[in-house]
RODO-2510 file (C-alpha; in nm, 4 decimals, decimal comma):
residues 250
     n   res          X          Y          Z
     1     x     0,0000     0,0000     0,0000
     2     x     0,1406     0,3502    -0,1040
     3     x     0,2163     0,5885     0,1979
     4     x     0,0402     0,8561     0,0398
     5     x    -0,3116     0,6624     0,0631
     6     x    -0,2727     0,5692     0,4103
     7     x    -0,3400     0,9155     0,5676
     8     x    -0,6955     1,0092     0,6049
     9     x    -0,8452     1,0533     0,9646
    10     x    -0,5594     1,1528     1,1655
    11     x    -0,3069     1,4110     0,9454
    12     x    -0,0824     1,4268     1,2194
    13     x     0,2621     1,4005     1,1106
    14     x     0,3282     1,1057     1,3366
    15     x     0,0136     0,9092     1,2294
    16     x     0,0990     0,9952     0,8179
    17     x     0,2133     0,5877     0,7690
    18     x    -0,0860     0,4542     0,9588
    19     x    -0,3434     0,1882     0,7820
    20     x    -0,6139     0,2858     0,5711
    21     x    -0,8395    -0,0031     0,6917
    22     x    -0,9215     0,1662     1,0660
    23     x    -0,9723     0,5533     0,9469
    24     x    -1,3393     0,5611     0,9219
    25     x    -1,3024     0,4744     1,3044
    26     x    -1,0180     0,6557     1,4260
    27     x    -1,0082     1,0445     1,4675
    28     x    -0,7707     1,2719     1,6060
    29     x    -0,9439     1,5157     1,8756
    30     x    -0,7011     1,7499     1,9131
    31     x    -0,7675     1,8539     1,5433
    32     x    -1,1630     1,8975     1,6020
    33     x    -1,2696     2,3003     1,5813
    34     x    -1,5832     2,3324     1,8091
    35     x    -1,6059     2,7172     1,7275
    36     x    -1,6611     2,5806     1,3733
    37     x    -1,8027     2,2542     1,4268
    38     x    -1,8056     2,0233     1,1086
    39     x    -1,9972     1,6610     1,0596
    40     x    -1,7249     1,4990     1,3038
    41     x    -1,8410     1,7707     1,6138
    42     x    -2,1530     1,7306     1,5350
    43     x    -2,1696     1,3921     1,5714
    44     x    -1,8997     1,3329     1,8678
    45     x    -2,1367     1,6286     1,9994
    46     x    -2,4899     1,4407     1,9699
    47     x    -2,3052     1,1126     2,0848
    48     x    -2,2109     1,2678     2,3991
    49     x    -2,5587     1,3876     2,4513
    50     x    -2,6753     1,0284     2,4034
    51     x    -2,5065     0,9418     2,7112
    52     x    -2,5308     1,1918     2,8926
    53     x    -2,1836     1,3390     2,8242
    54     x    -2,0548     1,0544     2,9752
    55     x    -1,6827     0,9545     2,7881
    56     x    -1,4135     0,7243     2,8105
    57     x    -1,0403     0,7887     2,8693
    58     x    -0,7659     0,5414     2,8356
    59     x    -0,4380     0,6782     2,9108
    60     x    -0,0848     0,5328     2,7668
    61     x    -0,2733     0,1342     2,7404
    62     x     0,0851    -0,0033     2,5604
    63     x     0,3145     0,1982     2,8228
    64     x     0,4772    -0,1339     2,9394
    65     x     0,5253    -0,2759     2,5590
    66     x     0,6209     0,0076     2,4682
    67     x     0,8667     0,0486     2,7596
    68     x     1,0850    -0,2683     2,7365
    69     x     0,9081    -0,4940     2,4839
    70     x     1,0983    -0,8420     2,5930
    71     x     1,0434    -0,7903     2,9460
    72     x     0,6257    -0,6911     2,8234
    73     x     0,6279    -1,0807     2,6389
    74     x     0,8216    -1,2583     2,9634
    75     x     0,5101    -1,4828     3,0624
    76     x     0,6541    -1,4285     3,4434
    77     x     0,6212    -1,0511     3,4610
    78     x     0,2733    -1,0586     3,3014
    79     x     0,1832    -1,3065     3,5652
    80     x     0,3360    -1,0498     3,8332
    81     x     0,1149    -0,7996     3,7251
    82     x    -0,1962    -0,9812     3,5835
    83     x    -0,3286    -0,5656     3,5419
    84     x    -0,1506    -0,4830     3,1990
    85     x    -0,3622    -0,7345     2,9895
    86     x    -0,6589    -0,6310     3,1690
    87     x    -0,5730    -0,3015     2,9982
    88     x    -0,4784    -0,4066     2,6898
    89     x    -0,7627    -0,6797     2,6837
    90     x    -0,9995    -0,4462     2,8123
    91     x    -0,9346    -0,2065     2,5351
    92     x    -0,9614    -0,4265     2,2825
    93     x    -1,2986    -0,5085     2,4355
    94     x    -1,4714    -0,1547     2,4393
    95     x    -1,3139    -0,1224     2,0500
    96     x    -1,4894    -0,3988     1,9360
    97     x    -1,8247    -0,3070     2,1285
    98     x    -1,8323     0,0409     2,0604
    99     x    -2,1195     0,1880     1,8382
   100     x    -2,2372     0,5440     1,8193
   101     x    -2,4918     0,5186     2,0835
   102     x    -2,1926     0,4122     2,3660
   103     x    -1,9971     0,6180     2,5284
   104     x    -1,7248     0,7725     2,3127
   105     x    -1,3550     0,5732     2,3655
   106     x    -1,0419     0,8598     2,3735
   107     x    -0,7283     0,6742     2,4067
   108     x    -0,4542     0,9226     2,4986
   109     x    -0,1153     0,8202     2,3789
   110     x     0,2706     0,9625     2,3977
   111     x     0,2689     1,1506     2,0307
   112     x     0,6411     0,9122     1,9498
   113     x     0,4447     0,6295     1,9999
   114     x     0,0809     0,6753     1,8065
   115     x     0,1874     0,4304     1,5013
   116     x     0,2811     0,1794     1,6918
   117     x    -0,0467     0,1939     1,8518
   118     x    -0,2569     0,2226     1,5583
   119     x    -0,0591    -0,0880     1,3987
   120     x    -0,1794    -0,2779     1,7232
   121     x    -0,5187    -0,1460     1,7060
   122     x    -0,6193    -0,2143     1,3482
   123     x    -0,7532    -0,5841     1,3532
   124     x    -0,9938    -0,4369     1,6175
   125     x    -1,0943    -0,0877     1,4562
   126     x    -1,2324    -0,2918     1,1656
   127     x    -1,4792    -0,4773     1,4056
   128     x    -1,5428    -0,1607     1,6182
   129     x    -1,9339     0,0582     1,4663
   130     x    -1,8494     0,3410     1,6787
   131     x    -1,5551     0,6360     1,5981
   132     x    -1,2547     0,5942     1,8142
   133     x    -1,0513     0,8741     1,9317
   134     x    -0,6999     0,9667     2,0341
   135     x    -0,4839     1,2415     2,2011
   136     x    -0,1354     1,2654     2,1313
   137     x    -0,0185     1,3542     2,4102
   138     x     0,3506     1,5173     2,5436
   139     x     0,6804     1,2398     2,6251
   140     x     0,5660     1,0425     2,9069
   141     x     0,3189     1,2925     3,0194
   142     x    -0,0615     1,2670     2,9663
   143     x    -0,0929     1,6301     2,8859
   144     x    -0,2478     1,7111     2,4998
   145     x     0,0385     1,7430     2,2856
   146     x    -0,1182     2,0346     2,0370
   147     x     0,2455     2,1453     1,9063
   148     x     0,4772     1,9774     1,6994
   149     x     0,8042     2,0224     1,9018
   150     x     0,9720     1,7285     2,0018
   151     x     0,9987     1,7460     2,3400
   152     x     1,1222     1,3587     2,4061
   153     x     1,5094     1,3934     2,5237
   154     x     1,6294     1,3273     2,1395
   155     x     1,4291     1,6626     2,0731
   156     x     1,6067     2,0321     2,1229
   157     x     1,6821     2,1771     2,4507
   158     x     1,3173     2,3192     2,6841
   159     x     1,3372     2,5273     2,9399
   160     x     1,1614     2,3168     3,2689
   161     x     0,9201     2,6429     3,3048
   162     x     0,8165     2,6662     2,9318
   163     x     0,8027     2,3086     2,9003
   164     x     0,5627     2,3677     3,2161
   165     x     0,4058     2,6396     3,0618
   166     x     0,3197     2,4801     2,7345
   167     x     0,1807     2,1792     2,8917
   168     x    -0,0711     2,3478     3,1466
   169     x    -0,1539     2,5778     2,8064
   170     x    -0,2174     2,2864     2,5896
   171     x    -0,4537     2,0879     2,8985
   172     x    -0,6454     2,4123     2,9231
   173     x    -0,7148     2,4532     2,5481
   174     x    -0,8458     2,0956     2,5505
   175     x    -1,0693     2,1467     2,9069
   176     x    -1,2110     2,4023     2,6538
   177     x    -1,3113     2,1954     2,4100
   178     x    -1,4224     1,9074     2,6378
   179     x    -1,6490     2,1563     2,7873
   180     x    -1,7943     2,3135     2,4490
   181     x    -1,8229     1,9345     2,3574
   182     x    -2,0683     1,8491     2,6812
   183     x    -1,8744     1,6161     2,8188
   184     x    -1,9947     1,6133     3,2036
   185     x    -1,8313     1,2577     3,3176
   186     x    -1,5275     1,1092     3,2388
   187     x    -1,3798     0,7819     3,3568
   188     x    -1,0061     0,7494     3,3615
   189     x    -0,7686     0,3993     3,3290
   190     x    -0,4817     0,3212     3,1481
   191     x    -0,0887     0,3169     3,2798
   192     x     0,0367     0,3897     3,4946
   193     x    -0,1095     0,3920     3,7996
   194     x     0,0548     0,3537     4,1742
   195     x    -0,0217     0,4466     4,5287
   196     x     0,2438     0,6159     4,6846
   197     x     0,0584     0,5507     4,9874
   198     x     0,1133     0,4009     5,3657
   199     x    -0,1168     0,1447     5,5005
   200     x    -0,3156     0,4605     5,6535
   201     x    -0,3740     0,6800     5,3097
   202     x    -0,4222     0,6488     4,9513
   203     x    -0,1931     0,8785     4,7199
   204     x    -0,2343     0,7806     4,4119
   205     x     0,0762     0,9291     4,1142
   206     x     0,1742     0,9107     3,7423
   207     x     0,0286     0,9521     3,4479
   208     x    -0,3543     0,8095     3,5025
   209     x    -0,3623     0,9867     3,8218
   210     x    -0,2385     1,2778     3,6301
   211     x    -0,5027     1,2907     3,3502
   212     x    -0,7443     1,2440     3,6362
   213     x    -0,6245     1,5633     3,8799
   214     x    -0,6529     1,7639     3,5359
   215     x    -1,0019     1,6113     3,4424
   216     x    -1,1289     1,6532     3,7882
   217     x    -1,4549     1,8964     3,6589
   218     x    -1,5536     1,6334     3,4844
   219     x    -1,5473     1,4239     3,8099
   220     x    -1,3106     1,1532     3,6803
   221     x    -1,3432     0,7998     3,8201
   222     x    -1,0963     0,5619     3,8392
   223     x    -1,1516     0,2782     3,6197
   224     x    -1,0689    -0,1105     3,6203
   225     x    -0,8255    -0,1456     3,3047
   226     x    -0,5849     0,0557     3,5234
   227     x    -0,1950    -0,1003     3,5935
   228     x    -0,0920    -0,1355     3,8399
   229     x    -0,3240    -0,0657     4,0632
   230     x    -0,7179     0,0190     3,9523
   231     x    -1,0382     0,0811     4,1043
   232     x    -1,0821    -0,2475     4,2551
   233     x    -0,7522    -0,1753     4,4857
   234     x    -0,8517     0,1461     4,5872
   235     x    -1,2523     0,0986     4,6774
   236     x    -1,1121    -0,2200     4,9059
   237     x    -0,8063     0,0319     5,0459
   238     x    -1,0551     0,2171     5,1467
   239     x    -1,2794    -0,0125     5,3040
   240     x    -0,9562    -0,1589     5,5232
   241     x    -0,8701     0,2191     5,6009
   242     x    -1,2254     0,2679     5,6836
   243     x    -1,1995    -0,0669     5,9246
   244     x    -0,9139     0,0525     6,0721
   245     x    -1,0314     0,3906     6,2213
   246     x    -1,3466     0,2548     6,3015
   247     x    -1,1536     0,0005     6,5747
   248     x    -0,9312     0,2594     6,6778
   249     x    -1,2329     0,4371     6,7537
   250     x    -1,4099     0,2122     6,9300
***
């Protein structure tokens, strides 16, 4: 197939050599104008309504193939941490069930690494009757990536402040549009996710925990297909924490 056929949904530059099989499914957000809404607002807009502006967020799902790809295929580490094929699995899932009257899908994904993704994602964009969408997103940060500088460590010298800057600029240009789009519920997985916590607290850090502090109006919740720890950890946490002060207490 001739690279210049195989760019239709997405025209970022890093998606150019993607398949033309999954584009009818597979849009880029960052490139939607909702001051001048076209066919794809429209219809992203009235699916939202659907559901009550209720949308999906995946954050980073390949982070550990991506990562260290021999160590991602060792059958021991995957049985160590049983949570990355839920998210990869669990993905796959919601592709292959979505349809326009579901919940819209937005996987958000580290710009360097979106053709890899869409490679891994095109057997199941073919089954999928609902659009798909993606935010490229800054190096190993979950933050919209709406420029074109590289900012991985191969790319030119940043300033930590504008680097700062440009991120909290490019998460508040999107808030805009999530809010122009109706989105009034979000829920959040993806990688990674730890708690940084003591037997006493939950503290949850990285990137899903991220997304989810700078998605908070949308009152994020935590979902399963989180690695490597998801909402199933934290609701019992919480119980045991709960426990806890209640026996101190009495």
């Amino acid at each position: 197939m001739e690279q210049g056929s195989q760019s239709q949904a997405i025209r970022t530059e890093e998606l150019k050599h993607k398949e033309t099989a999954p584009s009818a499914h597979l849009e880029n957000l960052l490139e939607f104008d909702v001051t001048h809404p076209d066919e794809r607002v429209l219809e992203l807009k009235e699916r939202l309504q659907k559901n009550r502006g209720a949308m999906r967020v995946i954050v980073h799902p390949y982070y550990e193939a991506n990562l260290n790809a021999e160590r991602h295929a060792n059958p021991e580490y995957q049985k160590r941490n049983p949570n990355i094929a839920i998210v990869e699995q669990g993905l796959i899932k919601m592709i292959e069930m979505a349809s326009e009257k579901s919940p819209p899908i937005v996987i958000f994904e580290d710009k360097h690494d979106l053709t890899t993704t869409t490679k891994r994602l095109c057997p199941y964009l073919e089954k999928s009757k609902g659009t798909i969408y993606v935010v490229p997103t800054h190096w190993h940060d979950p933050a919209p990536q709406y420029s074109n500088v590289d900012d991985s460590p191969d790319g030119p010298y940043q300033e930590l402040e504008t680097m700062k800057k440009e991120r909290r600029e490019h998460w508040e240009k999107f808030l805009e549009m999530l809010r122009s789009l109706g989105v009034k519920s979000i829920v959040v997985g993806g990688m990674l996710l730890e708690d940084k916590g003591d037997e006493s607290s939950i503290i949850l850090k990285q990137c899903v925990a991220d997304a989810a502090e700078h998605l908070r109006e949308f009152s994020p919740k935590i979902s399963n297909f989180s690695h490597p720890v998801n909402r199933a950890y934290i609701l019992d946490k919480k119980k045991r924490i709960d426990n806890n002060h209640l026996q101190k207490a009495a």
